[in-house]
N, C-alpha and C positions, 0 to 999 in steps of 0.2 A: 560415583558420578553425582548421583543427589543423597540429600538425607529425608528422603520423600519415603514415607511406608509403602509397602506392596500395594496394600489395597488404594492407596492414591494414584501409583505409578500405574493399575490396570484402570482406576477410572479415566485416568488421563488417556490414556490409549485408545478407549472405548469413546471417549470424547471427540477425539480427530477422525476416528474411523467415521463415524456417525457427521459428523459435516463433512468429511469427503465424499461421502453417498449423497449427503443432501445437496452439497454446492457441486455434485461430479457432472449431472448431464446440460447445466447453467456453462458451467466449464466447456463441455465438449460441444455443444452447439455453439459458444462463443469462437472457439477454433475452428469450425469447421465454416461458419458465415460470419467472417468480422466486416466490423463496418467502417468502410473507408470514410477517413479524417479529409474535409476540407479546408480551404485555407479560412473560414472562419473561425472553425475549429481550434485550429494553429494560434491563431491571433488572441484565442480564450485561453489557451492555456497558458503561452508564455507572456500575457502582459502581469498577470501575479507573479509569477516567478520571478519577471525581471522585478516586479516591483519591491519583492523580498529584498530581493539581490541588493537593491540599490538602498533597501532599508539598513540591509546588516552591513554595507559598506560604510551608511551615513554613522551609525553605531559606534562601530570602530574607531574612524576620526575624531568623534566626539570623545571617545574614553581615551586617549590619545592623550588631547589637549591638557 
């Protein structure tokens, strides 16, 4: 699978364990009380997106030409 030594493959393990303890009850109180999205919300998220969108589209035509 890897050419990763033991001893890197157990730090690595010991790495994910150790922030899933730390990020785990951040996690499980986020699940358990999430916080509803308004429509201003909305309008922040997807005015970058579209604006991505309409960049990698301007991109495109350009490399086009």
């Amino acid at each position: 699978m890897t050419d990763l030594p033991t001893w890197q493959l157990l730090l690595l393990g010991v790495g994910i364990v150790l922030l899933l303890m730390w990020w785990g009850p951040g996690i499980k109180a986020s699940l358990k009380n999430p916080n509803k999205g308004t429509a201003e919300d909305w309008k922040g998220l997807l005015l970058p997106i579209g604006a991505v969108i309409v960049f990698v589209v301007l991109l495109v035509l350009l490399a086009r030409s």
